[in-house]
Legacy VTK file of the C-alpha trace (Angstrom):
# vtk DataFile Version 3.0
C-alpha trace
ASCII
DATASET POLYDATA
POINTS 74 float
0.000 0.000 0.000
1.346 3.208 -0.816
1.099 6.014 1.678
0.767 9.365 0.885
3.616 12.287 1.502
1.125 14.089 4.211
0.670 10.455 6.196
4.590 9.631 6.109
6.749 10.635 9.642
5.351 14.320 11.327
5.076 17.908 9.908
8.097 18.754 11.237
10.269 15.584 9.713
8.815 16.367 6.405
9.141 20.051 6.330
12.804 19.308 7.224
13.083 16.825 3.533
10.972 19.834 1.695
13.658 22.465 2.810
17.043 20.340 2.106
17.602 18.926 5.696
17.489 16.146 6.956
16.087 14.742 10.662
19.167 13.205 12.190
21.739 10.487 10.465
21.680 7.430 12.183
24.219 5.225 10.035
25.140 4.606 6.095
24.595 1.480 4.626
27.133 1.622 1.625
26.148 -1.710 -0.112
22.646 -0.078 -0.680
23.290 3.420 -1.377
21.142 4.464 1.561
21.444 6.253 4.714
19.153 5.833 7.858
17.456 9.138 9.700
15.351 8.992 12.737
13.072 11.793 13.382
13.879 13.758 17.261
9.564 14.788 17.113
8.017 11.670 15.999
10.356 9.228 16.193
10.031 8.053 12.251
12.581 5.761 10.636
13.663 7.273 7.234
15.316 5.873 4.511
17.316 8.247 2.434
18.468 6.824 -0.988
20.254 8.503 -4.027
16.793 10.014 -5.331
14.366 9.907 -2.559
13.572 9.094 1.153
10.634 7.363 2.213
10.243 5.903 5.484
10.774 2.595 7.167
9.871 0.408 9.574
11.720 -0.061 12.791
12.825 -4.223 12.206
13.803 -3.074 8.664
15.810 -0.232 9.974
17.321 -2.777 12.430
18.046 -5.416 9.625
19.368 -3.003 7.526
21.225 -1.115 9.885
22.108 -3.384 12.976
25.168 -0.543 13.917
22.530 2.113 14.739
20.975 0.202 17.456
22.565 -0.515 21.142
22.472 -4.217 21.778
19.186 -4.335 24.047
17.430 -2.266 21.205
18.192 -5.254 19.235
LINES 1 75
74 0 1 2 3 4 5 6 7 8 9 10 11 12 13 14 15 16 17 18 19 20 21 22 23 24 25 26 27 28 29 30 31 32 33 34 35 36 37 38 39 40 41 42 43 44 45 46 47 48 49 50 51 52 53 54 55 56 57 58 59 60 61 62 63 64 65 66 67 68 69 70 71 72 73
């Protein structure tokens, strides 16, 4: 199902995409081009790739990116 821009993360977390920012960089995953972001307001996983960012889930985020996350997150 595809969500729409307005239903994805918080106002804030998408104004920040919109404007050229960025909520904060969690870790690079260099095999896939992608970089992980983790909104401070809402708490939204985002996946930023070459083109685009959409967000993710939390287990994908922690699949994809086991380094962000302290051992008892895991």
């Amino acid at each position: 199902m595809v969500t729409k821009w307005q239903d994805k993360g918080c106002e804030s977390c998408r104004n920040l995409w919109e404007s050229g920012q960025r909520p904060q960089e969690l870790a690079i995953n260099y095999d896939l081009h992608s970089r992980l972001h983790k909104c401070k307001e809402c708490g939204t996983y985002w996946e930023q790739h070459e083109r685009y960012a959409d967000i993710i889930d939390e287990s994908e985020a922690k699949k994809l990116y086991p380094d962000a996350f302290f051992e008892t997150d895991k």
